[in-house]
OpenMM code with the backbone's topology and positions (N, CA, C; nanometers):
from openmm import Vec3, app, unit

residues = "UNK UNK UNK UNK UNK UNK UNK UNK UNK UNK UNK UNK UNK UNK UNK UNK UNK UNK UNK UNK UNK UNK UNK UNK UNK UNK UNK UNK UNK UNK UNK UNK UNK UNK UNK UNK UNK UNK UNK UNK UNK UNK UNK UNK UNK UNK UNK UNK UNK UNK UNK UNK UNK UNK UNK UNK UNK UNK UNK UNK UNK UNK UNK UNK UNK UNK UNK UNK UNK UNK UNK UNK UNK UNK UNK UNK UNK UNK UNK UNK UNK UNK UNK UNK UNK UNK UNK UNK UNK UNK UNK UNK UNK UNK UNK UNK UNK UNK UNK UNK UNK UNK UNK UNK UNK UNK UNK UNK UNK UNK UNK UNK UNK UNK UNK UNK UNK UNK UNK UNK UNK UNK UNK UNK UNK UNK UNK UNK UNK UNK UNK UNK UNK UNK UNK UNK UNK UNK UNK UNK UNK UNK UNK UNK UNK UNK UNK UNK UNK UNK UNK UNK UNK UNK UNK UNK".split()
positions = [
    Vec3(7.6891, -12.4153, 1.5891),
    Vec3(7.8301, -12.4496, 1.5854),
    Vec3(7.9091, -12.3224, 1.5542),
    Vec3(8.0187, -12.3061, 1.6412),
    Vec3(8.0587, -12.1940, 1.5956),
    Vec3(8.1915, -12.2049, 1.4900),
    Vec3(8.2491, -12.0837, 1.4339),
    Vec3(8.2909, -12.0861, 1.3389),
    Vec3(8.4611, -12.1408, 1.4068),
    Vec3(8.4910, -12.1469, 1.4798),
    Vec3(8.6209, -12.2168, 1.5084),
    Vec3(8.6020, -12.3585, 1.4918),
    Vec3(8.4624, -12.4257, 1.5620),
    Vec3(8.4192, -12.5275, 1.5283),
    Vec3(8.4156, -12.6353, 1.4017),
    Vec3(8.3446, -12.5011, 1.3026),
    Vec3(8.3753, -12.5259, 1.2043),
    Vec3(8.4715, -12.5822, 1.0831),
    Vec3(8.5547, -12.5057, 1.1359),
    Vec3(8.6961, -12.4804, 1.1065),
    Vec3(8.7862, -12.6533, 1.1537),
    Vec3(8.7773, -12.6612, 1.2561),
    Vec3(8.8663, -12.7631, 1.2716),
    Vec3(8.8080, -12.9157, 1.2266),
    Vec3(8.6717, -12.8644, 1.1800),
    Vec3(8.5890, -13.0013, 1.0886),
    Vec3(8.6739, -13.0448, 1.0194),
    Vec3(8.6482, -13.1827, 0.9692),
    Vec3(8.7745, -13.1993, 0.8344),
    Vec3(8.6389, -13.2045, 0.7411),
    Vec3(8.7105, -13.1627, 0.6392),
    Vec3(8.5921, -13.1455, 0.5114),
    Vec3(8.6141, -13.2300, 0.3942),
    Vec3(8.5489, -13.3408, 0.4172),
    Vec3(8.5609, -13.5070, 0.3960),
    Vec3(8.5176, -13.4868, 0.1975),
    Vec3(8.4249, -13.4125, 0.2103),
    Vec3(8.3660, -13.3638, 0.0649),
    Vec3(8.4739, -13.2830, -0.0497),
    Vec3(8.5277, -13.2203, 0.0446),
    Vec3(8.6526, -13.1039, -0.0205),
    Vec3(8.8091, -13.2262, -0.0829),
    Vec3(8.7993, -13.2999, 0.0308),
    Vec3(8.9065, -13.4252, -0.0365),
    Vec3(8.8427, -13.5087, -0.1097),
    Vec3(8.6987, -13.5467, -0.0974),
    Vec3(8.6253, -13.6108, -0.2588),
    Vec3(8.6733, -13.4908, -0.3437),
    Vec3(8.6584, -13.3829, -0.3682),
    Vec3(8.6607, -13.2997, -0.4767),
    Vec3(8.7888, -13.2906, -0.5514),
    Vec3(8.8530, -13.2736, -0.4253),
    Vec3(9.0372, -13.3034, -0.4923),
    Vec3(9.0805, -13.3909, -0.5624),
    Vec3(9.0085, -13.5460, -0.5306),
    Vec3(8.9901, -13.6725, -0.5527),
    Vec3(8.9327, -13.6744, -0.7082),
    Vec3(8.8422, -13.5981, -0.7555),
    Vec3(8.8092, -13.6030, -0.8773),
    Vec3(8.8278, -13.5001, -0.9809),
    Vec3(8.9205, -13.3705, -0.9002),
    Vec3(9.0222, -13.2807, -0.9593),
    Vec3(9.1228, -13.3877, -1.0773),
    Vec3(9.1871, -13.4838, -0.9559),
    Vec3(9.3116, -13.5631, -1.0091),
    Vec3(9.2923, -13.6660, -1.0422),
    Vec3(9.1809, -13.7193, -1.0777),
    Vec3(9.1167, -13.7838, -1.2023),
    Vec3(9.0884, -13.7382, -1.3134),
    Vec3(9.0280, -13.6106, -1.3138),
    Vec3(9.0241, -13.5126, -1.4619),
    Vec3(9.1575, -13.5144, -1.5169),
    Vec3(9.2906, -13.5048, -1.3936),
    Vec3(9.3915, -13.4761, -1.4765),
    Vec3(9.4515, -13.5974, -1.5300),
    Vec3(9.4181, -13.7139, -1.4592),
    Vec3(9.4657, -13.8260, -1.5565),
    Vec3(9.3711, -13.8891, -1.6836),
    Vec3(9.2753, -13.7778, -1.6954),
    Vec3(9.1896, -13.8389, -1.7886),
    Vec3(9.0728, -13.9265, -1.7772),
    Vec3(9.0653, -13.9545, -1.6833),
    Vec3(8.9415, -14.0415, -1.6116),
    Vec3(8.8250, -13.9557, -1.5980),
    Vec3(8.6996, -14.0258, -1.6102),
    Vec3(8.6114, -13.9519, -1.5537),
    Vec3(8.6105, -13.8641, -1.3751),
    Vec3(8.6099, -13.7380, -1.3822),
    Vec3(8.6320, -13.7358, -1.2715),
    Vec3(8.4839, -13.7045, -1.1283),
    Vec3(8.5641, -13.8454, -1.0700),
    Vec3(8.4768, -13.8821, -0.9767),
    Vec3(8.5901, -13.8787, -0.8603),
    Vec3(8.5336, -13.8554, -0.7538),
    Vec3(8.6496, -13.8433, -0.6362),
    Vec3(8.5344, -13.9078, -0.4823),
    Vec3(8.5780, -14.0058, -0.4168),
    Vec3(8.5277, -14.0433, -0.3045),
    Vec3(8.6322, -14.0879, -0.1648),
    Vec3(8.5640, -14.0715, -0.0578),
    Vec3(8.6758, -14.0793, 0.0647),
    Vec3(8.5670, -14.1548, 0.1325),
    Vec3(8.6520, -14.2463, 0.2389),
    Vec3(8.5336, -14.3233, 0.3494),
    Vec3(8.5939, -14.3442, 0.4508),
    Vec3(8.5018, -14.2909, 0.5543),
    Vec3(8.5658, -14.2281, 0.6384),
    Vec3(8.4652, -14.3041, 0.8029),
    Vec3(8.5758, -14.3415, 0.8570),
    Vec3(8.5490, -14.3955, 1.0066),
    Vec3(8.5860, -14.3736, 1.1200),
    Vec3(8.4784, -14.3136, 1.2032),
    Vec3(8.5004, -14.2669, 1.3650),
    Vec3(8.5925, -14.0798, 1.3523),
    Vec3(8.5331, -14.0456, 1.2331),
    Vec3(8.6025, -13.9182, 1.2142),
    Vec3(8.7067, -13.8927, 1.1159),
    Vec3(8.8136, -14.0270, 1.0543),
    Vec3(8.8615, -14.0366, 1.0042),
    Vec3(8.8986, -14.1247, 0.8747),
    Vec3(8.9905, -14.0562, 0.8089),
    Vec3(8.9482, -14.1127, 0.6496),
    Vec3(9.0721, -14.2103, 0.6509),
    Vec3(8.9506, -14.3401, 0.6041),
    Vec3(9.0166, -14.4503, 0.6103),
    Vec3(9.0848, -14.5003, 0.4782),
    Vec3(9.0060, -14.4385, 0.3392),
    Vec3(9.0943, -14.4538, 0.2231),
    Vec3(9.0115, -14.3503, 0.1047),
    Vec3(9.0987, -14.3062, 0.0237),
    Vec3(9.0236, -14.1512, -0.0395),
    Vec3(9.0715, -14.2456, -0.1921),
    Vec3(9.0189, -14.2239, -0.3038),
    Vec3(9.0454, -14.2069, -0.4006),
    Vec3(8.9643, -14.1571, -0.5532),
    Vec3(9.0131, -14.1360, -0.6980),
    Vec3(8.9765, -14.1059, -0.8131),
    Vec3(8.9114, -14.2241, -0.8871),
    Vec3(8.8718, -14.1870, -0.9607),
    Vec3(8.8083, -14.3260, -1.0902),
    Vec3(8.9354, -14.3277, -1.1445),
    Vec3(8.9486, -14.4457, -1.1933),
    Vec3(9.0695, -14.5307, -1.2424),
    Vec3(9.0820, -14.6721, -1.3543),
    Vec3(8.9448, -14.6354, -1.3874),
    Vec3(8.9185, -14.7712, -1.4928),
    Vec3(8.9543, -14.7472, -1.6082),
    Vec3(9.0130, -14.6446, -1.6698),
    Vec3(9.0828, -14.6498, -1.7808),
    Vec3(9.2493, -14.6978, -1.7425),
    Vec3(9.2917, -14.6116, -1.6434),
    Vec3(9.4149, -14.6181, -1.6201),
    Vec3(9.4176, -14.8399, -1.5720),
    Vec3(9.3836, -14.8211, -1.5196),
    Vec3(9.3822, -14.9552, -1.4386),
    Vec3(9.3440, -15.0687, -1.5301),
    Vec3(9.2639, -15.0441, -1.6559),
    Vec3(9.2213, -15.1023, -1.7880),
    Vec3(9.0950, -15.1993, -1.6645),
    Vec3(9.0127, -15.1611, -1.6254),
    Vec3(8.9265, -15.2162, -1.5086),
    Vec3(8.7628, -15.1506, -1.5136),
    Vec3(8.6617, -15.2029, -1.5617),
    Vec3(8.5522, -15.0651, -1.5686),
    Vec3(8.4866, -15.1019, -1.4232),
    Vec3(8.5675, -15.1828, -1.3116),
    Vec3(8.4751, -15.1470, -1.1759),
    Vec3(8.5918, -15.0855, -1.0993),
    Vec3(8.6721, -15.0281, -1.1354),
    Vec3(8.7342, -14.9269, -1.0512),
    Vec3(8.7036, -14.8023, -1.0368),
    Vec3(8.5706, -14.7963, -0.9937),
    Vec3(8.5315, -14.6613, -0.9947),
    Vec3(8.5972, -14.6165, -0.8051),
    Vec3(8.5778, -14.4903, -0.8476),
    Vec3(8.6347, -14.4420, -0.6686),
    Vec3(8.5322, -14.4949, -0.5641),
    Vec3(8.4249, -14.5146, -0.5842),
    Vec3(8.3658, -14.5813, -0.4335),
    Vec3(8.4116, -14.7255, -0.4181),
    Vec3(8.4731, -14.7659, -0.5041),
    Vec3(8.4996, -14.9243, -0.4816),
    Vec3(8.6425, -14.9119, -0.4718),
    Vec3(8.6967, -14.8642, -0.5248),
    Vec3(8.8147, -14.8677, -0.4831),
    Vec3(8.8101, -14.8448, -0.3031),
    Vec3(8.7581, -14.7445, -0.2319),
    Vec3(8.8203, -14.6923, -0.0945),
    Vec3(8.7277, -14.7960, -0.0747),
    Vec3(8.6093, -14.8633, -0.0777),
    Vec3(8.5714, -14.9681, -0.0434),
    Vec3(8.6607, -15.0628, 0.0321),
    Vec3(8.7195, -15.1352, -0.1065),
    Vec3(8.8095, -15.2523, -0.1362),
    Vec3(8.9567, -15.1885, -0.0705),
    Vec3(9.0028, -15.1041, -0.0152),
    Vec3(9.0966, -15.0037, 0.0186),
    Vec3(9.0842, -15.0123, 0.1700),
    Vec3(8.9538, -14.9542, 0.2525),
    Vec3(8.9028, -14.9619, 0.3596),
    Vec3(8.9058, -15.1438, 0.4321),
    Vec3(8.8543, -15.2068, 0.3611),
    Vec3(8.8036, -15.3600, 0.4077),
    Vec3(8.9855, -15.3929, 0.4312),
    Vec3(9.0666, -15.3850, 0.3048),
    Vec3(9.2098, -15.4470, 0.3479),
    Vec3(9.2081, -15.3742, 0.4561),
    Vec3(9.2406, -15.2348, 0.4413),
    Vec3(9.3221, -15.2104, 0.5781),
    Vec3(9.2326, -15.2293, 0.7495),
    Vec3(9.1394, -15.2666, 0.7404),
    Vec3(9.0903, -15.3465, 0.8547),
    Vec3(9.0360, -15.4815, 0.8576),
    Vec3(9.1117, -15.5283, 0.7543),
    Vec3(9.1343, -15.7044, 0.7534),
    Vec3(8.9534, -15.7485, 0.7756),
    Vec3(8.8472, -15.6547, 0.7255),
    Vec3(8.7146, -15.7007, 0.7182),
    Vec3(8.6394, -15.6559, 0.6137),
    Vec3(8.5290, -15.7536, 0.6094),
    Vec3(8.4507, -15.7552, 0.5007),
    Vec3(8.2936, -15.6741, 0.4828),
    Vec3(8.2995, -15.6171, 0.6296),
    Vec3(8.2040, -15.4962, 0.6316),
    Vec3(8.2320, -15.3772, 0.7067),
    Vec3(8.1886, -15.2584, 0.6857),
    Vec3(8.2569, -15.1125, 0.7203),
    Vec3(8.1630, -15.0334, 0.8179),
    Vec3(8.0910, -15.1254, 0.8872),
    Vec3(7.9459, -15.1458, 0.9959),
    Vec3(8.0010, -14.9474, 1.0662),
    Vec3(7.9210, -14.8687, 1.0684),
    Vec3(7.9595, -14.7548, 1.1015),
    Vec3(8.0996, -14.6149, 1.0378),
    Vec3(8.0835, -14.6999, 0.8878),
    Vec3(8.1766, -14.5934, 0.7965),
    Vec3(8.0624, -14.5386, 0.7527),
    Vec3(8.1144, -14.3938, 0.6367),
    Vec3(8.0335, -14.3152, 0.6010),
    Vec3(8.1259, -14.2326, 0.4590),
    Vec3(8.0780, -14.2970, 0.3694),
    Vec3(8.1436, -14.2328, 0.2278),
    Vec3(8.0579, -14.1373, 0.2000),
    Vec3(8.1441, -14.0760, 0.1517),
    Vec3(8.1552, -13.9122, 0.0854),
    Vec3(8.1754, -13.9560, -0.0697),
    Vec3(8.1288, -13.8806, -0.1564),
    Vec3(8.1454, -13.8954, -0.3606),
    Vec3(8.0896, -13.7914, -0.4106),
    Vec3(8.1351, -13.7750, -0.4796),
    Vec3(8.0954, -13.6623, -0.5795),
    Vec3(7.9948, -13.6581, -0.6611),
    Vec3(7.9802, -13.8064, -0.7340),
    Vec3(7.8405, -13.8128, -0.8090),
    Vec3(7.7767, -13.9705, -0.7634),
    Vec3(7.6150, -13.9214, -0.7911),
    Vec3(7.5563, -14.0606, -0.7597),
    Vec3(7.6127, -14.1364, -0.7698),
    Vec3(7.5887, -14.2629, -0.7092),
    Vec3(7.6621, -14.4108, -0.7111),
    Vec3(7.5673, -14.4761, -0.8198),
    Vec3(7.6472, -14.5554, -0.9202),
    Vec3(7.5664, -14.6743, -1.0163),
    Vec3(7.5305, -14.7470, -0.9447),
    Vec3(7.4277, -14.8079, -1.0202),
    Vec3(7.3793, -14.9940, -0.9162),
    Vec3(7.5011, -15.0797, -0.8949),
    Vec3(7.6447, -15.0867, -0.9237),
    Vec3(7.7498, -15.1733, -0.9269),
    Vec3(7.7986, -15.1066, -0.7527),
    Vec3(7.8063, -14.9686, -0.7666),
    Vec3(7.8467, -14.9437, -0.6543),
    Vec3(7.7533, -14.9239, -0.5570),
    Vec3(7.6354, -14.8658, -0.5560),
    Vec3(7.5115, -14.8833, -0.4630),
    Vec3(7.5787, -15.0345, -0.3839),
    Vec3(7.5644, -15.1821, -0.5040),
    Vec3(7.5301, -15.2313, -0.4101),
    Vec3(7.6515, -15.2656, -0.3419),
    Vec3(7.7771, -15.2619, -0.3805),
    Vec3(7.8961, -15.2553, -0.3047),
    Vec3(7.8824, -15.1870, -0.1573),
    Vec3(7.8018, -15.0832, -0.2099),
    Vec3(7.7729, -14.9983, -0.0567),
    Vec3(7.6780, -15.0770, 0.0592),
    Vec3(7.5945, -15.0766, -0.0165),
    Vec3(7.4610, -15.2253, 0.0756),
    Vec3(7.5657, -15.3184, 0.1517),
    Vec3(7.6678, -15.4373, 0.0145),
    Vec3(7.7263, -15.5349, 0.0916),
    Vec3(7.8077, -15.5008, 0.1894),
    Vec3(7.8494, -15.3930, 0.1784),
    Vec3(7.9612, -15.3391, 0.2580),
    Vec3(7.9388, -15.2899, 0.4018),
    Vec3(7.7755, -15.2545, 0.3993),
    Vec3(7.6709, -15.2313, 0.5443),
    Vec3(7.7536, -15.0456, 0.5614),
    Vec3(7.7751, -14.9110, 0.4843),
    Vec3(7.7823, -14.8851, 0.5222),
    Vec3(7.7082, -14.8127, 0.5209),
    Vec3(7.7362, -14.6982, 0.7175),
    Vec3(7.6094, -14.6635, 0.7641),
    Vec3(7.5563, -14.4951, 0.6820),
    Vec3(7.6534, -14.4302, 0.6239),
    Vec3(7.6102, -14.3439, 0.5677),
    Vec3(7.6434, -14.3154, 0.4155),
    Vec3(7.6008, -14.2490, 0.2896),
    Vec3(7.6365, -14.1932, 0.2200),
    Vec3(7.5935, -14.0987, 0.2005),
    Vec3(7.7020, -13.9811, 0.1681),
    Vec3(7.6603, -13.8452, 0.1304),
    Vec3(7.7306, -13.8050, -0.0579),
    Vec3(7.6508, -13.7528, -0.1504),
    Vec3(7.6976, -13.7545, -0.2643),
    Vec3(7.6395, -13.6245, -0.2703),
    Vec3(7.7219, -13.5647, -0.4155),
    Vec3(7.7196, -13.4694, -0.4486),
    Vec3(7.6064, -13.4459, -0.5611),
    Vec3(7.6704, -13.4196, -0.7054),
    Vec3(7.6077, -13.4321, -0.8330),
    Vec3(7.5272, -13.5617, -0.8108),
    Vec3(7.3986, -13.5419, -0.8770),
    Vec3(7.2739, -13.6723, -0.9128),
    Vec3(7.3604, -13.7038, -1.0270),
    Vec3(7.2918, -13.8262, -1.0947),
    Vec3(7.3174, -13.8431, -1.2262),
    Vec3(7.2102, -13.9311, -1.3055),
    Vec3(7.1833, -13.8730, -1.3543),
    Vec3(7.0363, -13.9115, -1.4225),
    Vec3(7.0802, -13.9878, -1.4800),
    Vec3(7.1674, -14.0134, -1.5666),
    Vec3(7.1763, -14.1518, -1.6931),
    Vec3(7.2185, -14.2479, -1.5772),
    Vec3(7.3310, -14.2847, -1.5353),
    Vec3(7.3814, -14.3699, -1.4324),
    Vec3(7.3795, -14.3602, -1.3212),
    Vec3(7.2986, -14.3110, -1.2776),
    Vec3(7.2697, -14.3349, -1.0729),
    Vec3(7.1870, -14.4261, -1.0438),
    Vec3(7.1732, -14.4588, -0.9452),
    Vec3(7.0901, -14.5898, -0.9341),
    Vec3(7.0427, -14.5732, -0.7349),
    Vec3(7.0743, -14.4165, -0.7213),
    Vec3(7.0351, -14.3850, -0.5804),
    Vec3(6.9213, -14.3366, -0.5780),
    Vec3(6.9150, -14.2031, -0.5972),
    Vec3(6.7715, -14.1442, -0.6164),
    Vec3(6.7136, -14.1446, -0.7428),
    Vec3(6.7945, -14.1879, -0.8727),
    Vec3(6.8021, -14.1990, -0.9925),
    Vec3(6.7435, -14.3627, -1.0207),
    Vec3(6.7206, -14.3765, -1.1602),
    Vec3(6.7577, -14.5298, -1.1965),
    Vec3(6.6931, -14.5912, -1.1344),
    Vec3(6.7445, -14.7132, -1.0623),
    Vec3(6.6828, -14.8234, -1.0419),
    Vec3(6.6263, -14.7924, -0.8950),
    Vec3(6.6945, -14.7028, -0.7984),
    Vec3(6.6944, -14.6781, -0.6816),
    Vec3(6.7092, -14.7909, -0.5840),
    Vec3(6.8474, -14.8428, -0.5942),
    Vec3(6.8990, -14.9670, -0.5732),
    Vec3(6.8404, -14.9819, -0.3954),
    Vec3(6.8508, -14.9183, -0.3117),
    Vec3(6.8430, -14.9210, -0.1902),
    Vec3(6.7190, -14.9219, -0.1062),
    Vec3(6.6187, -14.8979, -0.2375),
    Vec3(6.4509, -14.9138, -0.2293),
    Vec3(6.4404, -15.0257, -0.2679),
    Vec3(6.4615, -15.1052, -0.3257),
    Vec3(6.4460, -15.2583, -0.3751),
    Vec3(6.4610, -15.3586, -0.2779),
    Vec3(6.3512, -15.4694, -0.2942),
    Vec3(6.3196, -15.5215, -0.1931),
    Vec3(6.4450, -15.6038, -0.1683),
    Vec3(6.5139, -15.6415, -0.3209),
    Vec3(6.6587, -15.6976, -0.2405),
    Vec3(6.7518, -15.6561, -0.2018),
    Vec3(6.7482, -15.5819, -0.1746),
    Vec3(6.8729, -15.5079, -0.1007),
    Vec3(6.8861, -15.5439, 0.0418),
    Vec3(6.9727, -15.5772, 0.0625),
    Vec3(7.0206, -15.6371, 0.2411),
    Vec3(7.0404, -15.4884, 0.3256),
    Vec3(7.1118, -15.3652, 0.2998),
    Vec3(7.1266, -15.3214, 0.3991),
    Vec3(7.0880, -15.1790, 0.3115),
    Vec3(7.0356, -15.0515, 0.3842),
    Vec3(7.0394, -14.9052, 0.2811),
    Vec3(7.1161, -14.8298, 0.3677),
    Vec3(7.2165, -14.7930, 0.3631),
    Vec3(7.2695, -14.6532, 0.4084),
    Vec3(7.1494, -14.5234, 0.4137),
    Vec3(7.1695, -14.4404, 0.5321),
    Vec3(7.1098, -14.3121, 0.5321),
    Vec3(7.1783, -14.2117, 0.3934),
    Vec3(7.0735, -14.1939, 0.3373),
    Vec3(7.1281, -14.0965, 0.2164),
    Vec3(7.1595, -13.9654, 0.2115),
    Vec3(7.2589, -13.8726, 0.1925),
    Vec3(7.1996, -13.7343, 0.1588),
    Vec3(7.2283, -13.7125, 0.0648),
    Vec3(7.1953, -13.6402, -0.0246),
    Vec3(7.2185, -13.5860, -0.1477),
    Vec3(7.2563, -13.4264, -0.1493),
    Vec3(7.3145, -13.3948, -0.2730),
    Vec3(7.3169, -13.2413, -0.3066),
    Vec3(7.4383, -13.1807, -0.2203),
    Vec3(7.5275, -13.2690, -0.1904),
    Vec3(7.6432, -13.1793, -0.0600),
    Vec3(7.7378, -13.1314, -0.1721),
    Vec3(7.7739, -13.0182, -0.1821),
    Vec3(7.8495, -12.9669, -0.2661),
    Vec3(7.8565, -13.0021, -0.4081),
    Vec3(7.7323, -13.0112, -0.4406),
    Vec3(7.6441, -13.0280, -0.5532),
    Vec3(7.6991, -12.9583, -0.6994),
    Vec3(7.7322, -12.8075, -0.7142),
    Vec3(7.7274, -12.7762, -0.7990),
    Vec3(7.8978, -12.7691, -0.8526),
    Vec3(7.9690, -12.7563, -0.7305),
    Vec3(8.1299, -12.7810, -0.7623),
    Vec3(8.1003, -12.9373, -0.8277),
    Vec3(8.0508, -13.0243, -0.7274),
    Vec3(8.0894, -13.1372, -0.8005),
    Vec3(8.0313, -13.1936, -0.9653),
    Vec3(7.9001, -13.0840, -0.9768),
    Vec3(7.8092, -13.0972, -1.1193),
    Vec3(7.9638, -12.9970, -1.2123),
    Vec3(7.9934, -12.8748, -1.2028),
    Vec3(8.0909, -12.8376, -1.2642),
    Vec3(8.2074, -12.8654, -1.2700),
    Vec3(8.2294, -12.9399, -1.1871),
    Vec3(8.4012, -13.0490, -1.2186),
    Vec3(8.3780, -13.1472, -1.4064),
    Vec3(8.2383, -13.2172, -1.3539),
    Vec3(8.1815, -13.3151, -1.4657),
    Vec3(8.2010, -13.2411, -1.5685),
    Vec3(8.1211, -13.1222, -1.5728),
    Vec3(8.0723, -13.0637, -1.7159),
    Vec3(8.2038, -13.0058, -1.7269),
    Vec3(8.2624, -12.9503, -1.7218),
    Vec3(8.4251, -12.8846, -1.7681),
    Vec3(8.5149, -12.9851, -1.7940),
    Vec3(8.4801, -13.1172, -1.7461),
    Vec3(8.5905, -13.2113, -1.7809),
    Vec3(8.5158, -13.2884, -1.9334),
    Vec3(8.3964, -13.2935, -1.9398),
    Vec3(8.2987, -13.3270, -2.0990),
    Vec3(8.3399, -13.2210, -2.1817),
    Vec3(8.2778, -13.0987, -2.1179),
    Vec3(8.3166, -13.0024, -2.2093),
    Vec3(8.4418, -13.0109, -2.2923),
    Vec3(8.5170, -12.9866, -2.2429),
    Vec3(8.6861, -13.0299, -2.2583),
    Vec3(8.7150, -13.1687, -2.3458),
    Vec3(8.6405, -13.2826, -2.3369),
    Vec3(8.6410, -13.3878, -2.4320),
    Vec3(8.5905, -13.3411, -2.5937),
    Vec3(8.5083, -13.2947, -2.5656),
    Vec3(8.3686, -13.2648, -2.7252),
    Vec3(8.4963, -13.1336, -2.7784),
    Vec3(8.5505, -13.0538, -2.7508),
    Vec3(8.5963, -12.9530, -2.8127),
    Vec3(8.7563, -13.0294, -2.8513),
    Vec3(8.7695, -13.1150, -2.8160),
    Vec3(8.9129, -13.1887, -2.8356),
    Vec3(8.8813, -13.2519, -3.0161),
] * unit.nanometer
topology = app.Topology()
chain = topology.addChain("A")
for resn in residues:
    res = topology.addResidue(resn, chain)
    for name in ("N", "CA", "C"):
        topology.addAtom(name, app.Element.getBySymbol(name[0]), res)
């Protein structure tokens, strides 16, 4: 691919990152996810369960629940979310019910992931549908967003 190519990619990961930039700044854990269909992003957002007083408003459920309104359906059959850190088993399986066909995440998370981590929700025999996984996409921005926004808590 060449580098003009490149270039006119949209960089679906870089607006997760922004996404959990402006969650750090409202104080939320910052997590940032976008989901994105036929090339384009169908709804982007931050974690929001403090603000929202909600602990399943995390950002994959939100553009989830974001995505499904704005195409008046209840599965996203050929979307592909982008996040910053592993998905919990709450959102794993949001992702399963939701049938979509890809996820790509950033940071693992050993205490709460439930992808390659944890329970490994999508290996379990109940799980209805697994998204193709990748892991590690802009991995260490999204591991140093986390730790500078902890860091920043403990010294407060």
């Amino acid at each position: 691919m060449s580098d003009r190519q490149k270039a006119s990619r949209p960089d679906f990961m870089g607006e997760a990152l922004r996404q959990a930039r402006q969650a750090a700044e409202r104080g939320e854990v910052p997590v940032g996810a976008v989901l994105v269909l036929d090339g384009k992003i169908l709804a982007s957002a931050g974690n929001r369960t403090r603000e929202y007083g909600d602990p399943t408003a995390h950002a994959e459920m939100l553009v989830i629940r974001e995505a499904c309104r704005s195409l008046s359906a209840e599965r996203l059959t050929g979307a592909d979310l982008y996040v910053t850190l592993e998905p919990c088993a709450m959102c794993a399986g949001a992702i399963s019910f939701a049938r979509l066909r890809r996820l790509y995440f950033g940071a693992e998370d050993e205490k709460g992931g439930a992808v390659v981590n944890g329970s490994r929700f999508f290996s379990l025999p109940t799980c209805h549908h697994a998204p193709e996984v990748y892991s590690g996409m802009c991995e260490t921005e999204a591991s140093d967003i986390l730790k500078a926004f902890f860091r920043e808590r403990r010294t407060d």
